[in-house]
Every structure is written in structure tokens, then in C-alpha cells.
N, C-alpha and C positions, 0 to 999 in steps of 0.2 A: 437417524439420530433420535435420540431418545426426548420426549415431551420434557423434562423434567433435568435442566443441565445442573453437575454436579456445581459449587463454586468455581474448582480448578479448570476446568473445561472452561468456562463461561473465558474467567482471565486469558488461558491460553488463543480462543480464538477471539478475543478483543485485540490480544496482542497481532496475531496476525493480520487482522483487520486494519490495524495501525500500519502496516510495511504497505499496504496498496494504496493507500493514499499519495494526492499529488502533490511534485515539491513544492515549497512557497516560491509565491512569482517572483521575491527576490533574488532569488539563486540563480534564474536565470540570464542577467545580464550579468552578474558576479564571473558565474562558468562561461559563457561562449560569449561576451559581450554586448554593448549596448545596443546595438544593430541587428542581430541576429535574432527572429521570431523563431521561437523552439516550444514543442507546446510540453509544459511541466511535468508530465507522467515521463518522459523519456529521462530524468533525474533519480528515480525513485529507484529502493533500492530491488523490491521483488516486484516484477510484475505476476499478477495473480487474479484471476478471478474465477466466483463461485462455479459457473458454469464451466471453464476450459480445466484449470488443473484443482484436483482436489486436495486436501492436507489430512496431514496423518494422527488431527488432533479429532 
């Protein structure tokens, strides 16, 4: 990738940056309830990271 990112590029992979994030710990007793330990990333909508899959921005 090039030293010098365009603005749009910057935006598009902030954006993606934003989808690997974990849910908030709220959600979690919300979806499977108050009992249930479930660790937050399994809520998320893309799993993604830099090292396994790459993106086509």
C-alpha cells in the first residue's frame, strides 16, 4: 500500500475497521440472556482480520 493514503481510502478502511470491532457487553445478556457467558466478538457483524482475510480497499 502506498505511504501516502488518499482521503477516500483513509475513510473506506476506517470504515471497515469499524465492522471488526466487539459488540458492546450489553448485547450480550439482551441476545442469549442473563446466564449465558458468550464472549462479544461472536455478535459482530464481519469477522476480519488484517493478517487472515484481506479487503479489496
Amino acid at each position: 500500500m502506498a505511504r501516502y493514503k488518499h482521503l477516500s481510502r483513509k475513510i473506506r478502511l476506517a470504515k471497515l475497521n469499524k465492522k471488526t470491532r466487539w459488540a458492546p457487553f450489553w448485547t450480550i445478556p439482551k441476545t442469549f440472556g442473563k446466564g449465558r457467558r458468550v464472549h462479544p466478538g461472536r455478535l459482530t457483524s464481519t469477522k476480519r482480520s488484517w493478517r487472515r482475510t484481506k479487503t479489496k480497499a
